[in-house]
C-alpha positions in Angstrom: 106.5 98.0 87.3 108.6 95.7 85.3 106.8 96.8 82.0 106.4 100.8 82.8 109.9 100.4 82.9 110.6 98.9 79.8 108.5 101.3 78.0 110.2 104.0 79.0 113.4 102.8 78.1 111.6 102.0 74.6 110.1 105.7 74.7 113.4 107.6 76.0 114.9 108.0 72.8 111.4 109.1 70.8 110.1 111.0 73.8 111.6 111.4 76.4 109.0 113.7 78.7 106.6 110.0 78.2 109.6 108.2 79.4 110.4 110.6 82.6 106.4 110.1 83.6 106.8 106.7 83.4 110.3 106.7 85.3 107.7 108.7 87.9 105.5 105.9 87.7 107.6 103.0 88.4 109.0 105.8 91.3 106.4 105.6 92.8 104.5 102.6 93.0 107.8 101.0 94.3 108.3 103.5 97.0 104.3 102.7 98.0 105.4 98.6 97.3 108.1 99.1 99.8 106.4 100.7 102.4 103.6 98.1 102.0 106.2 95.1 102.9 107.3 97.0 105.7 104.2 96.9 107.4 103.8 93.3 106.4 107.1 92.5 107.5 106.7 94.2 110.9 103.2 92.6 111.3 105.1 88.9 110.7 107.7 90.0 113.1 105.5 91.3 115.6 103.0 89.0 115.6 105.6 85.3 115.2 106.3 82.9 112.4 102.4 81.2 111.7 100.3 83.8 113.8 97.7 85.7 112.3 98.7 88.8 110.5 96.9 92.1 112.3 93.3 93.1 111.1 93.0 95.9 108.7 93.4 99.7 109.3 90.3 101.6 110.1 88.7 104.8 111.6 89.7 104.2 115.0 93.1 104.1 113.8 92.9 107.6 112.3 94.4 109.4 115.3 97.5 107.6 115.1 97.8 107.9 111.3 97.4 111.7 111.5 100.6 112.2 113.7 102.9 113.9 111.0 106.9 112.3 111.1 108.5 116.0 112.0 105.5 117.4 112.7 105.7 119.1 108.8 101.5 119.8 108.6 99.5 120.4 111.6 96.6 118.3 110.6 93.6 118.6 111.5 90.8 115.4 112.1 87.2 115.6 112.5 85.0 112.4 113.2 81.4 112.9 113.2 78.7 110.5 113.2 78.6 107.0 114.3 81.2 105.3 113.0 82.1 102.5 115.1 79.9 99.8 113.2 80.8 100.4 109.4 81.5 97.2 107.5 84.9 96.2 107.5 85.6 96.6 103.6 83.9 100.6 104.0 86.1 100.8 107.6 89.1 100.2 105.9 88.4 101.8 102.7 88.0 105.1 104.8 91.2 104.2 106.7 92.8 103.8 102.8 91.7 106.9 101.4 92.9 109.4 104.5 96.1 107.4 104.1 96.6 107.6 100.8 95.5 111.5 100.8 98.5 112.4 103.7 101.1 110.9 101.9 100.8 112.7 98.8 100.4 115.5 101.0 103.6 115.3 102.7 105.0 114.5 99.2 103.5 116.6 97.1 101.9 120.1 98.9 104.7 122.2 98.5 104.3 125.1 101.2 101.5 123.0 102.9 100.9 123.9 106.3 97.7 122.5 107.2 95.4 119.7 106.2 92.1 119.0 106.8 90.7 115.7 107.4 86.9 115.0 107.9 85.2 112.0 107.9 81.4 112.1 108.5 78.7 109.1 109.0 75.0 109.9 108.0 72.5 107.4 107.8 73.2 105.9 104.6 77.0 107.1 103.7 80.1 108.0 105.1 82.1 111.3 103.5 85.8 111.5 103.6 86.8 115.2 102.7 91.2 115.6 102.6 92.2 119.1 101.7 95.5 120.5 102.1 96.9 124.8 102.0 99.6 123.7 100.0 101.0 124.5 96.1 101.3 122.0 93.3 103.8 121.4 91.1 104.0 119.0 88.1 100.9 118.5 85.8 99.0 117.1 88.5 98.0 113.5 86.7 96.7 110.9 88.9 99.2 108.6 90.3 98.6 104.6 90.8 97.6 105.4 94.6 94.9 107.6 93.1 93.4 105.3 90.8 92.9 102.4 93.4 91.4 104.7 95.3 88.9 105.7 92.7 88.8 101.8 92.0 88.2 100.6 95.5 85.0 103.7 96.2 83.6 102.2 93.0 83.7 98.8 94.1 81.8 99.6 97.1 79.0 101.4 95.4 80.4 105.0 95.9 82.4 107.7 94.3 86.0 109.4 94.8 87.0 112.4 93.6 90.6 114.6 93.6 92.2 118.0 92.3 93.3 121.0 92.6 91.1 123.0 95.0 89.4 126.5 93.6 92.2 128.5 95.4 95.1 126.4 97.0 96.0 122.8 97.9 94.7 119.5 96.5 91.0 118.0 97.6 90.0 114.4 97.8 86.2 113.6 98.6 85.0 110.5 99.0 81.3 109.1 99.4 80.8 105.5 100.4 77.9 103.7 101.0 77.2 102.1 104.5 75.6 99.3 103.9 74.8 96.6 101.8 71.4 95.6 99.9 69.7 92.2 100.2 71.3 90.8 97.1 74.9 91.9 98.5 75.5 94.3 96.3 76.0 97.6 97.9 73.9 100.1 97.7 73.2 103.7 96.6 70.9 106.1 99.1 67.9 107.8 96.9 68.3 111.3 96.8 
């Protein structure tokens, strides 16, 4: 964040639409930052000085996720498939990428009513569709949230994709692998 800032404070005077989307930037990956030692905090707190901090997020903790501060976007979640045994790093990747997609959501869907969540297991992957009714405004660049996102399906083995959907809203789909392959790299199903 530290050097986003200081080049915008170098671009400002040269350009100062590069150094507003980097003010953006800085925006928001403290904002995400924050909320990320909140939780940590709270877990600490929760949990006592020495204890172990709570396991990571994951599918079954979808339903609580979903419930909208001022009930802004109805939202709707289905769950299909079995997706009680998913590896932890694919469990929580899931849990990441539904988390990510509702915040910018609530953020970012101006006029956003709805948004649909899916999250489907078939034999060798797990789909994670995120659409929202809502308009855009801005250019509509990926932010940091987006990218490690992106980052975090390739690591796995799988793929993430976001924009602007054909009519309305924004659309994030998401295809991670299940399992791993014998030499623990994870793998891809033949199609």
């Amino acid at each position: 964040m530290v050097i986003i800032a200081q080049a915008g404070r170098v671009l400002a005077g040269t350009d100062p639409s590069a150094a507003v989307e980097a003010l953006e930037g800085v925006e928001e990956e403290g904002a995400r930052t924050l909320e990320e030692m909140r939780a940590m905090v709270a877990a600490m707190r929760d949990r006592g000085v020495g204890a172990e901090l709570a396991p990571l997020a994951g599918v079954a903790d979808l339903e609580r996720l979903v419930r909208t501060p001022g009930g802004r976007l109805r939202v709707d979640l289905g769950l299909d498939g079995e997706l009680d045994a998913l590896p932890p790093a694919v469990d929580a990747a899931v849990y990441r990428i539904v988390q990510e997609s509702v915040t910018n959501a609530l953020r970012h869907a101006v006029d956003a009513t709805e948004l649909v969540v899916r999250v489907a297991a078939e034999r060798h992957t797990v789909r994670v569709s995120v659409r929202d009714n809502g308009r855009r405004t801005g250019r509509g660049r990926d932010g940091y949230g987006l990218t490690g996102l992106r980052e975090r399906a390739t690591l796995l083995g799988g793929t993430l994709r976001a924009g602007p959907g054909t009519d309305r809203g924004w659309h994030v789909e998401a295809e991670l692998p299940r399992a791993r392959s014998e030499s623990g790299v994870h793998s891809r199903p033949r199609r």
